[in-house]
C-alpha positions in Angstrom: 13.3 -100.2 -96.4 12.8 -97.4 -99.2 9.4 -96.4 -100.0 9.5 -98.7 -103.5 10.5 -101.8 -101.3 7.6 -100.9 -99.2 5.3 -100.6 -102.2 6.7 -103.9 -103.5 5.8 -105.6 -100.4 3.0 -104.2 -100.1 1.7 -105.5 -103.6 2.7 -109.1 -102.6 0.5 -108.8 -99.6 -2.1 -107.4 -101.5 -2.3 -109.9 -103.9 -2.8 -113.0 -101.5 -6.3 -114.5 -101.0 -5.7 -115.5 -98.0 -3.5 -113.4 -95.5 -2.7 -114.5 -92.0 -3.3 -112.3 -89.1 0.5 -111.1 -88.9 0.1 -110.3 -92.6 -3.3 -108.3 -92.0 -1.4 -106.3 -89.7 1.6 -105.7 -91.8 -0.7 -104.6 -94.8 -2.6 -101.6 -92.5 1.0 -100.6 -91.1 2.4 -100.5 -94.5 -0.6 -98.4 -95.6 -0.7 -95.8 -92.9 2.8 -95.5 -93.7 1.6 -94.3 -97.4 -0.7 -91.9 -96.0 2.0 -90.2 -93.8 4.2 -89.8 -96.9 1.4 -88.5 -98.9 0.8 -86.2 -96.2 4.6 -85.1 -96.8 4.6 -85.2 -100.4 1.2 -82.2 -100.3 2.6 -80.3 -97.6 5.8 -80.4 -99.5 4.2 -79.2 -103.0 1.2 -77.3 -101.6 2.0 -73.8 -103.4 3.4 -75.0 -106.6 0.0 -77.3 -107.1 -1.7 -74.4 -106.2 -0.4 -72.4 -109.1 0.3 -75.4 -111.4 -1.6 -74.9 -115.3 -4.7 -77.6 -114.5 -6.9 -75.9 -117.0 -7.0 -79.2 -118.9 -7.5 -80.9 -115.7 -10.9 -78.0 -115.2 -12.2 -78.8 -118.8 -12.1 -82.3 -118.6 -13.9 -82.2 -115.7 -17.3 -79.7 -116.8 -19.1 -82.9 -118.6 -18.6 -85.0 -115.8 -20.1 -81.8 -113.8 -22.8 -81.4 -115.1 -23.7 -85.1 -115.5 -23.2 -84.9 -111.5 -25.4 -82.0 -111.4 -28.3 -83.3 -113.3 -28.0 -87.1 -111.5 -28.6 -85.0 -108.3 -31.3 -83.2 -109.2 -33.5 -86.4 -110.9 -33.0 -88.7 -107.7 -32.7 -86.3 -105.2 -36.0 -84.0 -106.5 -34.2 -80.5 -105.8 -32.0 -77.8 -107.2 -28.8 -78.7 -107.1 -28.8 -74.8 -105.6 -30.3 -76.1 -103.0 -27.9 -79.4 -101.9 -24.9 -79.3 -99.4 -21.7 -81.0 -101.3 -18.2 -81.9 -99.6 -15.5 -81.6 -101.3 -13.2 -84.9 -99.8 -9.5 -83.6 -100.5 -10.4 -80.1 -101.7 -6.4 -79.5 -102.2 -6.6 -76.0 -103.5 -9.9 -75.2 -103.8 -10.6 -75.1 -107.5 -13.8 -77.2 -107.5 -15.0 -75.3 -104.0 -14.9 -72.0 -106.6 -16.1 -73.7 -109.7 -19.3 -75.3 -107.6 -20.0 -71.5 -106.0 -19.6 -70.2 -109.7 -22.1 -72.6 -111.0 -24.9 -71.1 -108.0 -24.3 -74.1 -105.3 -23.2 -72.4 -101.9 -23.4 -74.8 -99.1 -20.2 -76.4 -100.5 -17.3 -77.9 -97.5 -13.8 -78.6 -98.7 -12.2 -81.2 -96.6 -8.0 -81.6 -96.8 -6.0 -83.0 -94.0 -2.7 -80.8 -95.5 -1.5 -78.2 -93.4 -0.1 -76.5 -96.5 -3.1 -76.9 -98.4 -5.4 -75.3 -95.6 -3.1 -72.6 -95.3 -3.6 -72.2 -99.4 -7.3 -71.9 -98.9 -6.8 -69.6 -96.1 -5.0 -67.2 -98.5 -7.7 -68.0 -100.9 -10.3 -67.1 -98.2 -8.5 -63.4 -97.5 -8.7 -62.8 -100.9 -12.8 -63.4 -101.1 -11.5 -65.6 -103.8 -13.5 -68.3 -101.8 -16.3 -68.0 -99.2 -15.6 -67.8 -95.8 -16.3 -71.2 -93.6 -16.1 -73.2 -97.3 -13.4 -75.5 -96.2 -11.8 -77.0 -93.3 -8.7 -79.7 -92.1 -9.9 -83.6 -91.6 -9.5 -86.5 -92.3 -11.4 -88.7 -94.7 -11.1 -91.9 -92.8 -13.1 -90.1 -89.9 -15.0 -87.0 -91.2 -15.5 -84.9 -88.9 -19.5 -84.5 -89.3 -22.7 -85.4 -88.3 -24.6 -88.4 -89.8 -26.8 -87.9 -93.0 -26.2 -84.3 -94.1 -24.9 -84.2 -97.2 -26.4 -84.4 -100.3 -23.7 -85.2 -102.8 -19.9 -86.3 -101.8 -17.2 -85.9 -104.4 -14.1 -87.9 -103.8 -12.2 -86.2 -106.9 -8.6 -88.1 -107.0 -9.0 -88.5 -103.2 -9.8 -91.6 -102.6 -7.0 -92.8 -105.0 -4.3 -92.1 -101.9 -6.3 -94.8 -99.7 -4.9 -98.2 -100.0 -6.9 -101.5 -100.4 -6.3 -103.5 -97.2 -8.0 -105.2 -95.4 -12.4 -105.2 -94.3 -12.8 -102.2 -92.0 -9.9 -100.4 -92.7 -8.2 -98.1 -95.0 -10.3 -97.2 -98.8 -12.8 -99.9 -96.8 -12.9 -97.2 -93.6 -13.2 -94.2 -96.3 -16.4 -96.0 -97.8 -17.8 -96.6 -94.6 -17.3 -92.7 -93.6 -18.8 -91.4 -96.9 -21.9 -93.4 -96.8 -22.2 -92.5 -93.0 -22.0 -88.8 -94.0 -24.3 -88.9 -96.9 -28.5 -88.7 -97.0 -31.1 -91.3 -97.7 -30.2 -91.5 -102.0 -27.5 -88.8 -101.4 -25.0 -88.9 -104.6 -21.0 -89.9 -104.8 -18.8 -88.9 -107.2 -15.3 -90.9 -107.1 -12.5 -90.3 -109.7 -9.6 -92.6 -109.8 -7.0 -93.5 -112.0 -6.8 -96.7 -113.8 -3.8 -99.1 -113.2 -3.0 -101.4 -110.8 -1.5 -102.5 -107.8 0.0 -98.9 -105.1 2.7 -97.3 -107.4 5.0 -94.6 -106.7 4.9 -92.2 -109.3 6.3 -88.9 -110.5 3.9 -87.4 -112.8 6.7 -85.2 -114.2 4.8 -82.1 -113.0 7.2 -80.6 -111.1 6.1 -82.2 -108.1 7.2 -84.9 -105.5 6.6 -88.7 -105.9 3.6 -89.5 -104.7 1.9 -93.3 -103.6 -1.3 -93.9 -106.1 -3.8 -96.9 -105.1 -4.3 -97.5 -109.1 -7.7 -99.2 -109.6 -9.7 -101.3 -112.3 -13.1 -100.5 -113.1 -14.0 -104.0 -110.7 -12.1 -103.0 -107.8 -13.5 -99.6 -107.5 -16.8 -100.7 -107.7 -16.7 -103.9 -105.9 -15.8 -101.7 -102.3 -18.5 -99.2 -103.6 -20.9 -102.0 -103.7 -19.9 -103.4 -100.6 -20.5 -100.5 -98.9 -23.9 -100.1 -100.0 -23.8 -97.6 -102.8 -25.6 -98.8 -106.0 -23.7 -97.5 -109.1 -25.2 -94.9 -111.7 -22.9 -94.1 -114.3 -19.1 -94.9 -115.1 -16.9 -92.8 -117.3 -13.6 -93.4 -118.6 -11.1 -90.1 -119.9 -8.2 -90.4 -121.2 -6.3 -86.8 -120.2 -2.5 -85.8 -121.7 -0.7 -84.0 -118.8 2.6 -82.0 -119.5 3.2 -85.2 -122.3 1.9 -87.9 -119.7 -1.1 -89.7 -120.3 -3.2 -90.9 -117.5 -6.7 -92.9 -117.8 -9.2 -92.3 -115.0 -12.1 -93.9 -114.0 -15.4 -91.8 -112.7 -18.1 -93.0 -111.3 -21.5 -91.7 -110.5 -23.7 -93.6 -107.8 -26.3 -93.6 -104.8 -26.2 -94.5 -101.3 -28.7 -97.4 -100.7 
């Protein structure tokens, strides 16, 4: 089968209320099969995406920032100076610079792209990022300890992880970012609106890649259900090379 026969499949399983056992299983092999191409499809466009004009992306981004920044600091009592932040799919380590420029230090980028880690290694030998700021791993089993971070941002991370089945896949994720997080600790997620897993070429440039799209209600119903009580939403509508795409951000606490 090609990848859009697999998507299309995919979607009809999806859909269904009620999936048999046989169907469950086909859904989770379908999905893993996404990741491994989205896996391909970074490795693939690692340097170009590291070089690619995203200062619209970057501006777009500052208000949503520094609402982050100062939802932190009222529920979590502290300088946000003083909070440890990971970065789930850190891709070329924009946001690792942007949090050290704004004064936060203790910040982890996590990617599980070769290509990518071998971006912010470059990034690394050119002090253009601090040493020990990022590392490869995967976001359906971080690779840390229980209750250390204070704030996890999955920034158009998440939106790779398929909705399958309880347990597994952008279910799994949920479970591994709350597990990660403090008592109150904050998440950030930013997805794109849509629906359904589409393949899509955002005429970048760049490879197709496999989006989970979400609604406002499926993005929050896994939040929810994975304990995480929900502070702020924010639509933005953001033109890209003559594209549009609409994203959903959300804001909320681990319970």
């Amino acid at each position: 089968m090609e990848v859009q026969e697999k998507i299309d499949r995919f979607n009809v399983l999806q859909k269904k209320s009620d999936l048999e056992d046989k169907e469950k299983q086909e859904l989770n092999r379908l999905a893993e099969e996404f990741l491994v191409i989205t896996k391909q499809a970074y490795d693939h466009i690692a340097f170009d995406y590291c070089y690619a004009d995203r200062t619209s992306v970057m501006d777009s981004m500052i208000e949503m920032y520094n609402t982050l920044f100062q939802t932190a600091e009222k529920v979590l009592h502290k300088s946000i100076s003083d909070m440890t932040v990971l970065d789930v799919g850190t891709g070329t380590g924009k946001d690792i610079k942007y949090m050290n420029s704004k004064g936060i230090t203790k910040v982890i980028g996590l990617d599980n792209s070769d290509k990518m880690i071998e971006v912010l290694e470059e990034l690394q030998k050119r002090k253009e990022i601090p040493e020990n700021s990022f590392m490869k791993g995967d976001m359906l089993n971080l690779p840390f300890d229980d209750n250390i971070f204070d704030i996890v941002r999955q920034n158009a991370s998440l939106l790779h992880i398929p909705i399958t089945t309880k347990g597994e896949m952008l279910d799994k994720a949920m479970q591994e970012t709350n597990r990660v997080l403090k008592q109150n600790g904050i998440l950030f997620v930013s997805v794109k609106k849509g629906n359904g897993v589409q393949f899509i070429d955002t005429k970048e440039g760049f490879a197709r890649r496999i989006f989970q799209m979400h609604t406002i209600e499926s993005i929050t119903k896994v939040m929810k259900e994975n304990d995480f009580e929900i502070l702020n939403i924010t639509e933005i509508r953001e033109e890209r090379k003559g594209n549009v795409i609409d994203w959903i951000n959300i804001i909320a606490k681990k319970v």
